[in-house]
Backbone as CSV, one residue per row, in Angstrom:
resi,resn,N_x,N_y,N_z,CA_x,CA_y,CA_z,C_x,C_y,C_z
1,UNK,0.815,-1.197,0.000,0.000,0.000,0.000,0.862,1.266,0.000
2,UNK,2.162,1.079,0.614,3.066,2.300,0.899,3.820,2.072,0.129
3,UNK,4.563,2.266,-1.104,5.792,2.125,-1.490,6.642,2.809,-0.953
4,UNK,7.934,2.550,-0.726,9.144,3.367,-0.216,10.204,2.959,0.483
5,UNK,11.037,3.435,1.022,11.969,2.959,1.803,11.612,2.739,2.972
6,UNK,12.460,1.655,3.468,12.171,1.314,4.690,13.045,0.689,5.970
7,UNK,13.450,1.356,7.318,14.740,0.350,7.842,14.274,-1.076,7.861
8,UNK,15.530,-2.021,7.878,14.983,-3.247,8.009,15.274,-3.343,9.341
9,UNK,14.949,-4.585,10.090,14.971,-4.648,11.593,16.523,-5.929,10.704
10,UNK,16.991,-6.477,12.266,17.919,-7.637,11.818,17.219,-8.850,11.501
11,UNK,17.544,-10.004,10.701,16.522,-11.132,10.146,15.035,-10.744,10.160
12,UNK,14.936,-9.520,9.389,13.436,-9.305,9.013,13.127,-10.071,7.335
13,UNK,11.932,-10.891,7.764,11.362,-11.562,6.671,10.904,-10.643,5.612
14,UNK,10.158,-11.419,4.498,9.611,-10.488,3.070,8.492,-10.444,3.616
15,UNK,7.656,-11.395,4.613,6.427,-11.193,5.277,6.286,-9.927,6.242
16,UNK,7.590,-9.725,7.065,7.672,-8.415,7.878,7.950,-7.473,7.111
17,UNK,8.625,-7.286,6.018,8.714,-6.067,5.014,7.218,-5.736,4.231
18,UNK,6.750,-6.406,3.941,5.185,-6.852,3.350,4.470,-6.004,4.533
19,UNK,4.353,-6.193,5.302,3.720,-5.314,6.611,3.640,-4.243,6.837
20,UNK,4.891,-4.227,7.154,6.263,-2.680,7.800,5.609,-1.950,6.504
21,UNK,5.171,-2.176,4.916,4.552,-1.366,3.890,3.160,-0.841,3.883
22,UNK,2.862,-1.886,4.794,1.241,-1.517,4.945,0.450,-2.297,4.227
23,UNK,0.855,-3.926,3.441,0.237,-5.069,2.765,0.469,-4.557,1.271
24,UNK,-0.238,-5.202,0.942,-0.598,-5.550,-0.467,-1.619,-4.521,-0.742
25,UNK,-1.510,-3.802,-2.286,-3.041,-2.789,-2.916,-3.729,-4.223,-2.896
26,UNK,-4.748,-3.379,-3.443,-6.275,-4.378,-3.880,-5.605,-5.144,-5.024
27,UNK,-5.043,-4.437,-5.680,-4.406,-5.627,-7.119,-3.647,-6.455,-6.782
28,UNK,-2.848,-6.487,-5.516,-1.659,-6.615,-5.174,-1.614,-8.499,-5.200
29,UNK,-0.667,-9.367,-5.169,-0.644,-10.969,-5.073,0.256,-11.176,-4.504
30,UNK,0.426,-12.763,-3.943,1.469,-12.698,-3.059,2.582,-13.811,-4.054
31,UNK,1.861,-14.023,-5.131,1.957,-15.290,-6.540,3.567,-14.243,-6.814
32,UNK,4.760,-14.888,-7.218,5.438,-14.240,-8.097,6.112,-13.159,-7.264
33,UNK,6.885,-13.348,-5.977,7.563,-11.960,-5.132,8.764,-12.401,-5.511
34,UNK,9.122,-11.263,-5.978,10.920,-11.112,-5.931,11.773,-10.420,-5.581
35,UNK,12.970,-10.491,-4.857,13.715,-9.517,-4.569,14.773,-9.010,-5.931
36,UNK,15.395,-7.777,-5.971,16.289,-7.653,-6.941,17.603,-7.159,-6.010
37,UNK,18.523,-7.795,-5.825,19.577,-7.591,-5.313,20.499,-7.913,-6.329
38,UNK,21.707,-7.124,-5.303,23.261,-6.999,-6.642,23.978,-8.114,-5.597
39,UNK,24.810,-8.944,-6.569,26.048,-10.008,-5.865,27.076,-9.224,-5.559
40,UNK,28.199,-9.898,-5.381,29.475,-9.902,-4.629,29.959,-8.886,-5.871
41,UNK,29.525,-9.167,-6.904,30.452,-8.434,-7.960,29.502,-7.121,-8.291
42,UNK,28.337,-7.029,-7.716,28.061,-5.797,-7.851,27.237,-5.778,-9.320
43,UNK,27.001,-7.018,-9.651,25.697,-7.729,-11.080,24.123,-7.574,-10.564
44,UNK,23.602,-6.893,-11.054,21.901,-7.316,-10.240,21.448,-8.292,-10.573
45,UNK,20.528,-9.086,-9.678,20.077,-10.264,-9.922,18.867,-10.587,-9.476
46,UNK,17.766,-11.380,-9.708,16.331,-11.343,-9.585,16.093,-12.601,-8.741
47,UNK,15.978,-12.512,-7.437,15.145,-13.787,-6.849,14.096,-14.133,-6.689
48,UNK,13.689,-15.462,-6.829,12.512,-15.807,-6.758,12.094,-15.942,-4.996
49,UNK,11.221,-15.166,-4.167,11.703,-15.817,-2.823,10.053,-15.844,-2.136
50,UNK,10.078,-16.480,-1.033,8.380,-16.832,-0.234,8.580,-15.892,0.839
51,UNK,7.485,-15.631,1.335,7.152,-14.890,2.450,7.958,-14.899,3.406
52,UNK,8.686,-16.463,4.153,9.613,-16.494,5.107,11.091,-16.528,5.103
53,UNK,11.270,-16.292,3.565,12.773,-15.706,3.354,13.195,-13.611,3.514
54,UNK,14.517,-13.841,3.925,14.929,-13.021,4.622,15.124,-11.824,3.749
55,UNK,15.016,-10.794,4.167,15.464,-9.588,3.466,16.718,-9.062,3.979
56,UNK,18.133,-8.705,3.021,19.236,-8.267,3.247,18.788,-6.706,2.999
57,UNK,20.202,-6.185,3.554,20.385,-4.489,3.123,20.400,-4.094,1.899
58,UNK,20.180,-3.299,1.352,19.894,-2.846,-0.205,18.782,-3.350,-1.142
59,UNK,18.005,-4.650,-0.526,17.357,-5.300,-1.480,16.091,-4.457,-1.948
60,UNK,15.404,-4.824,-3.205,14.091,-4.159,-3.487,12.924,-5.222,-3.223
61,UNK,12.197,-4.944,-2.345,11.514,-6.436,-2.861,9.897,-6.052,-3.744
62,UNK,9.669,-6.828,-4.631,8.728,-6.420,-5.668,7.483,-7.666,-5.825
63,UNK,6.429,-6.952,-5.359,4.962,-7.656,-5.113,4.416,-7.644,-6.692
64,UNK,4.184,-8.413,-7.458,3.258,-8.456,-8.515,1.590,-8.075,-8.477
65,UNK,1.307,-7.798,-9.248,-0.437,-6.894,-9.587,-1.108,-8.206,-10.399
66,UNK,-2.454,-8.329,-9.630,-3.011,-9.277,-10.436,-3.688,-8.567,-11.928
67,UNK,-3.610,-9.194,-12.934,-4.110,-8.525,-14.056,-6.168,-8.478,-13.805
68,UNK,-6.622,-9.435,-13.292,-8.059,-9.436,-12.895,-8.515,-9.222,-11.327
C-alpha cells in the first residue's frame, strides 16, 4: 500500500517487510515476489523468494499486480 523505503529490523522476513509497507493494494498478489539484489560483484540479480525468506540491506523487494 506504501511504497518506499524502509529500515529493516535484523533477520526481518519479506512477510515483515510486506507489513512494515502496509500489505498488499487491492491488485496486489502474493503469486510471483521477488527480490532484486546486486552479488558480490556488484551484477543485479532477480530472486525468486516466499514470504519467510529473509530480506538483506539494499534489497528491493517487488509484489506483482493481479491482471483481474
Amino acid at each position: 500500500m506504501r511504497a518506499g523505503v524502509y529500515a529493516l529490523e535484523p533477520k526481518m522476513t519479506v512477510s515483515q517487510a510486506l507489513s512494515l509497507g502496509g500489505g498488499l493494494s487491492l491488485k496486489g498478489t502474493l503469486r510471483g515476489i521477488v527480490i532484486e539484489r546486486h552479488d558480490a560483484d556488484g551484477k543485479p540479480k532477480t530472486i525468486d523468494v516466499e514470504l519467510h525468506d529473509p530480506v538483506l540491506k539494499d534489497d528491493v523487494v517487488v509484489f506483482k499486480e493481479r491482471l483481474f
